[in-house]
N, C-alpha and C positions, 0 to 999 in steps of 0.2 A: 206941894211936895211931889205929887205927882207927875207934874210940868217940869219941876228938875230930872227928875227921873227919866223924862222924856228926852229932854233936852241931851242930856248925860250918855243917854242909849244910842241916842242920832250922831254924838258929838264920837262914840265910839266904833261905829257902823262907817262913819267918812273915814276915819281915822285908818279901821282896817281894809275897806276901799281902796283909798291911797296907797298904802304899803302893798299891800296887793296889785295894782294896778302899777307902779313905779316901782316896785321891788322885786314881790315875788314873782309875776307872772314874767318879767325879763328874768329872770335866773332860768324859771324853770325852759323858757322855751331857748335860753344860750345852751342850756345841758342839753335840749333836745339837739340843738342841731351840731353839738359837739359830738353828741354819740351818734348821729345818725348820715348827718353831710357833713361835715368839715373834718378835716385832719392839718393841723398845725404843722410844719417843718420847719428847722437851720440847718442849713448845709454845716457840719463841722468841719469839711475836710475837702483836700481837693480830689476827689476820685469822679469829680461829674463837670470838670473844668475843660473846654471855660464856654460849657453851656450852661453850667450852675455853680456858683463863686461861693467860698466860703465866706459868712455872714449874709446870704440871700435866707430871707425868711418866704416860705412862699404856705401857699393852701393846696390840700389837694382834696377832692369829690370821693367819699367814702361809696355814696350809693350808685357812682358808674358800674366798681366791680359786686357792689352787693354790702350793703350796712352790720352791724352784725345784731344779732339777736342776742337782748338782754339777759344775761346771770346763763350764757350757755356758747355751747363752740361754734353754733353757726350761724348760717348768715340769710339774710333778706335776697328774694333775688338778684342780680345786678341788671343795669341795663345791656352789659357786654363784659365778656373776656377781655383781659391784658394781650395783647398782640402786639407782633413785633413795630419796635420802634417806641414803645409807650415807654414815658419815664411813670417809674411807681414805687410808691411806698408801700413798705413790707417791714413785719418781723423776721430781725437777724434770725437764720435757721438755725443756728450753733451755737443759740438758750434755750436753757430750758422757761418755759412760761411758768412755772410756778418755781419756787427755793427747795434747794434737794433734789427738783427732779419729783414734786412728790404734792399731788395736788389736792390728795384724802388729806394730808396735813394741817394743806393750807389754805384759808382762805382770800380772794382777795378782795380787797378796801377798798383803794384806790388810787388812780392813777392820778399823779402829783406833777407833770406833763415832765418839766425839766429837771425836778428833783424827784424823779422815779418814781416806784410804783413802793404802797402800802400792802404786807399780809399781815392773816391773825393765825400764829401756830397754836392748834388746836393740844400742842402736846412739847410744852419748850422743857426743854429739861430743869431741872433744879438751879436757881437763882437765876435762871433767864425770864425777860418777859414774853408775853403774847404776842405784843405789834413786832412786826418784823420789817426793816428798811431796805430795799433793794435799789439804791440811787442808780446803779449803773444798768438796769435793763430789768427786763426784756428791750432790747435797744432796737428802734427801728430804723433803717437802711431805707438809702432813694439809689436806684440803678436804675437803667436801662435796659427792659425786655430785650435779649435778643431773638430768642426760637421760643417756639411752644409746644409743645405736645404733638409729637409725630413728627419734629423738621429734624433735621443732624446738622451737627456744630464739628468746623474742627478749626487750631492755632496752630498756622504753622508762620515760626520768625516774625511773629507777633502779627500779621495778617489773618484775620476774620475768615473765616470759609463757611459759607451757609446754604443749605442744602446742594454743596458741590460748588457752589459761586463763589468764586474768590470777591470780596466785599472792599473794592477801591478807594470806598471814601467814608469816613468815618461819619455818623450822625451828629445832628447838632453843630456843635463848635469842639467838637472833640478833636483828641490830638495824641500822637504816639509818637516822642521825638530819641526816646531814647537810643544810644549808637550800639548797647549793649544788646547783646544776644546770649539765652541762657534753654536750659532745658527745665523751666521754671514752666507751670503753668501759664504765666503771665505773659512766654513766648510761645509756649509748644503745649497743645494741648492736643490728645487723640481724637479722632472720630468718632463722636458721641450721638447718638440718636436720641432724645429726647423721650422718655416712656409717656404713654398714652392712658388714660381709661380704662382696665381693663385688662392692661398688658399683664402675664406671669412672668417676675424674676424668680431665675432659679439661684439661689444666692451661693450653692457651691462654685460656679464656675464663672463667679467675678473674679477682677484680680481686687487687691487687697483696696487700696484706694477708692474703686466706684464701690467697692461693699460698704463703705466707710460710707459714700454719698448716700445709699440706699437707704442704709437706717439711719440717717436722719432725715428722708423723707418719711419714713416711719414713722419717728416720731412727730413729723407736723400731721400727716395728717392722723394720727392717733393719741391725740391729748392727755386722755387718759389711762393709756398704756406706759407699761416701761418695757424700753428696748434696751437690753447690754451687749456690745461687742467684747468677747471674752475670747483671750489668745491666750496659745500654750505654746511652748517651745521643745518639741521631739528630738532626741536623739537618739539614732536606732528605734524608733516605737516608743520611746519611753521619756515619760515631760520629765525637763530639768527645771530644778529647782535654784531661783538665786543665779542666775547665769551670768556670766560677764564678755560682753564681747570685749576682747582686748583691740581691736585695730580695726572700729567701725568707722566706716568712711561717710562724711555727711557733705555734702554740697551746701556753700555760703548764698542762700536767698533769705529773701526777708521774712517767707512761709515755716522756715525750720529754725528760727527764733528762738524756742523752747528748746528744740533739741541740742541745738549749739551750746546756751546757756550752760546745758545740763553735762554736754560733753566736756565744756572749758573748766566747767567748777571742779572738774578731778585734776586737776592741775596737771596734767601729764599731759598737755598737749603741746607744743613748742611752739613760745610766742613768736609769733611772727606778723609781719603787715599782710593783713587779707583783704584780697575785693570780695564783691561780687562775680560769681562762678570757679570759686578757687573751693580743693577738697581739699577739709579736714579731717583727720585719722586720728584717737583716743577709745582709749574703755567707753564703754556705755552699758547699764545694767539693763536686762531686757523689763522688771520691773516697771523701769518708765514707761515703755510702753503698754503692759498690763494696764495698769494703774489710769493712763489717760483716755488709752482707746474705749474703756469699759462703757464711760457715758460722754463722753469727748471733754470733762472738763469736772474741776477738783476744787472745793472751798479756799479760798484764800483767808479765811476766818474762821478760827479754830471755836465749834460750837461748842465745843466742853468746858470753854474757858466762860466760869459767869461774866454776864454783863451789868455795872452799875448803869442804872438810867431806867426809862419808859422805853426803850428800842432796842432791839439788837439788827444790826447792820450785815447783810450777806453780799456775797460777792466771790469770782469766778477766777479761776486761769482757766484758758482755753489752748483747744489743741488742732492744729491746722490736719486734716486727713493725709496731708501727702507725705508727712515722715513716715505712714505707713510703707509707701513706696521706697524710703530708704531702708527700712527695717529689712522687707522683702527681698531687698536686692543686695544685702548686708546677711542672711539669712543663704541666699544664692552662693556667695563666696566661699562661706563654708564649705557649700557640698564641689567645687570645683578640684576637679585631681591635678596631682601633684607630683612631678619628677624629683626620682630618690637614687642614688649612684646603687650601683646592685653589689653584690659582693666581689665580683669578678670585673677588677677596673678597666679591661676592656671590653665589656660589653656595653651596650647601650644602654640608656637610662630607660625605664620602665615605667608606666605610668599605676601610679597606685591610689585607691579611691581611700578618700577618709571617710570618717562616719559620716552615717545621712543624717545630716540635719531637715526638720520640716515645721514649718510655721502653721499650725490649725487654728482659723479660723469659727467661731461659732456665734451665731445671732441668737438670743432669748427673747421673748415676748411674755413677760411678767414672769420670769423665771422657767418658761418650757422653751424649748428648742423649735426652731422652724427653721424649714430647708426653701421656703420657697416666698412669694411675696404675690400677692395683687394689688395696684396702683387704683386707687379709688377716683381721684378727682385732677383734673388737668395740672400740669406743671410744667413751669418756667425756667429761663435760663436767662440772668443777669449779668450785665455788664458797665463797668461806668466808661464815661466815655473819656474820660483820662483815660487810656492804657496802659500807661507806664504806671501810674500809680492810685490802683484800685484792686480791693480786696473784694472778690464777687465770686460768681458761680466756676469760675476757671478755680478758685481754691475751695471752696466750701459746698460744692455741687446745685441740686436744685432747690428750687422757692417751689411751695406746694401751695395749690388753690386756698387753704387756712390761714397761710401766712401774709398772702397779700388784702394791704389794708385800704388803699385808696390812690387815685390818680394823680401825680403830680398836675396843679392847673396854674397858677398863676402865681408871681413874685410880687410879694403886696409891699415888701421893706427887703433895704439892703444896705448892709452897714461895711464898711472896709477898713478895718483896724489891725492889718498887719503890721504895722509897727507898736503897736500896744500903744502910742499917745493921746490916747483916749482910756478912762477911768474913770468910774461911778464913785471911786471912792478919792476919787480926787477931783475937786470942786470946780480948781482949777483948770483942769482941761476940759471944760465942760463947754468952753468956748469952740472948738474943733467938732463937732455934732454938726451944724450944717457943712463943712467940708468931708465928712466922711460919709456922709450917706451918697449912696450910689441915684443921685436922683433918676439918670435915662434907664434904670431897671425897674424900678415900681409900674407896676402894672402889666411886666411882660406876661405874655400868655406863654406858657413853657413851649407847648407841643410845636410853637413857633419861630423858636428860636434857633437861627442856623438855618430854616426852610429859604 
């Protein structure tokens, strides 16, 4: 009996050996080096063409810029800063890292890589559940560093200018072919000096737009703060309520998306065939503005409504900074004077001022007021090397030392399925799999590509 016994204990000592040895211990050290070296990427989009193609899957080295430290906001040291030139992966700045905006609420699970990240609402309201699904982000972005902390950028006619250099040749296999020229950030952008370490913004005497960039580097590098942009609309000294601009002019780019939407759905604007760089003129209530600027972006999923299931599902509309700049200068027309025939029809017209209108600005940090800012940790300035077509720091300002996650290093699979003849769910084109893999791509070292 006791020899069985024996036998029985040894038989289950190999048994948990083995599972250990061929199971667990591969789990635990792939989790290791998921959270500590590797970051997984696919290019969705073309914004890094055609140094990096849509469907390249590549790796990139978490510990170059620094690993992060487990269940908290920071990081391991790195071996070096992002500098210009370096392709990198980063959290979009223009999510919030936790649902709401609101990280006492929530907690998080876990990250599900391609079907988003998991929270547990510590407070769901009444017939909602706990686990909370966030498929579409915290979404992370691959650009190109262009400047860093202490250089100046500027775009003029879609030409690069970096610290004063006009920049003649584009990185990588990058390419700028469009014939169109616009007053988009994507062609014209100001002279922007990159903040530093240490630098004080005084936030009254941005204009609208870079206040708009500031706080949200506010919020990267301040995780758990809440920062509101809260605008009021004066006239004569005194906020209007409910205001309607009747004949607000918006510029046709692909940045003021929402605002167009928003202008066309009053039906009073006159259909007509619009390109690119053509103004349109409709009502616009300044509400919208309120309402988006406050945290830059609004539930697409009404939480009050219960949810049947184990999950309730959140998700975003987003607001580009630069309709701030229309508002602004929609705000400016207002106060412009205005010739009136005087009583006396030959005299000369007379110039007569209307009411002052004035747009105020105010930044909150958890609900108090602050006039002024310090830059804690280095920050970047992104760009894909598409130029024509890439959403980067020319519209959503800069990437803060918190947000970048790891170095773009090498293209291990590449797949090329623009025509969609290829499907998983069709058996039959399963045959097409060796011709769409990009085979001369597997193995590219990125930082080499286009040298």
């Amino acid at each position: 009996m006791d020899n069985q016994k024996k036998n029985v204990l040894q038989k289950t000592k190999q048994l948990f050996r083995g599972f250990a040895r061929e199971i667990l211990i591969p789990i635990v050290l792939a989790l290791i080096v998921i959270q500590y070296v590797i970051q997984a990427f696919q290019i969705p989009s073309g914004s890094m063409e055609d140094s990096l193609l849509t469907g390249d899957f590549l790796l990139g080295l978490k510990f170059t810029y620094g690993s992060p430290v487990p269940f908290t906001e920071k990081k391991f040291p790195g071996l070096t800063e992002p500098k210009p030139g370096d392709v990198v992966i980063f959290r979009y700045p223009g999510e919030p890292l936790y649902p709401d905006y609101d990280r006492k609420r929530y907690s998080h699970i876990a990250n599900a890589l391609m079907f988003g990240n998991f929270y547990w609402d510590h407070k769901p309201l009444p017939g909602n559940p706990s686990l909370v699904h966030y498929p579409l982000g915290p979404k992370d972005f691959i650009k190109r560093c262009i400047a860093v902390s202490g250089d100046s950028i500027e775009v003029k006619g879609g030409q690069l200018i970096y610290n004063g250099v006009p920049q003649t040749k584009l990185p990588g296999k990058g390419k700028y072919t469009s014939p169109y020229r616009s007053f988009s950030p994507r062609d014209e952008l100001s002279l922007t000096k990159i903040p530093s370490p240490g630098d004080t913004i005084f936030l009254d005497s941005l204009p609208i737009e870079e206040l708009w960039r500031i706080r949200s580097l506010m919020v990267q590098e301040n995780p758990q703060d809440h920062f509101e942009l809260h605008l009021s609309l004066l006239e004569d000294g005194k906020p209007l309520s409910n205001y309607m601009f009747e004949n607000f002019k918006v510029p046709v780019e692909n940045d003021r998306n929402l605002l167009l939407n928003t202008l066309f759905s009053s039906r009073r604007v006159v259909s007509q065939q619009i390109t690119y760089g053509d103004t349109v003129t409709g009502p616009m209530p300044f509400a919208f503005f309120e309402k988006y600027a406050l945290t830059g972006f609004l539930p697409r999923v009404d939480e009050s409504i219960p949810v049947k299931g184990f999950k309730r599902v959140v998700d975003y509309e987003y607001f580009e900074g630069n309709q701030l700049k229309d508002l602004a200068h929609n705000v400016d027309l207002l106060n412009q004077t205005i010739a009136v025939d005087s009583l006396d029809s030959l005299a000369d017209t007379i110039p007569q001022v209307q009411k002052h209108y004035e747009l105020r600005r105010v930044i909150t940090k958890n609900d108090s007021v602050i006039k002024q800012y310090v830059v804690q940790e280095p920050v970047y300035f992104m760009m894909g090397d598409n130029r024509d077509n890439s959403a980067d720091s020319r519209y959503w300002g800069f990437v803060g030392q918190q947000n970048i996650k790891a170095k773009a290093f090498v293209i291990y699979f590449s797949f090329e399925n623009s025509d969609q003849k290829f499907s998983f769910s069709n058996p039959f084109s399963w045959w097409r799999i060796p011709f769409k893999i990009r085979w001369t791509r597997l193995g590219r070292i990125i930082h080499m590509i286009g040298s």
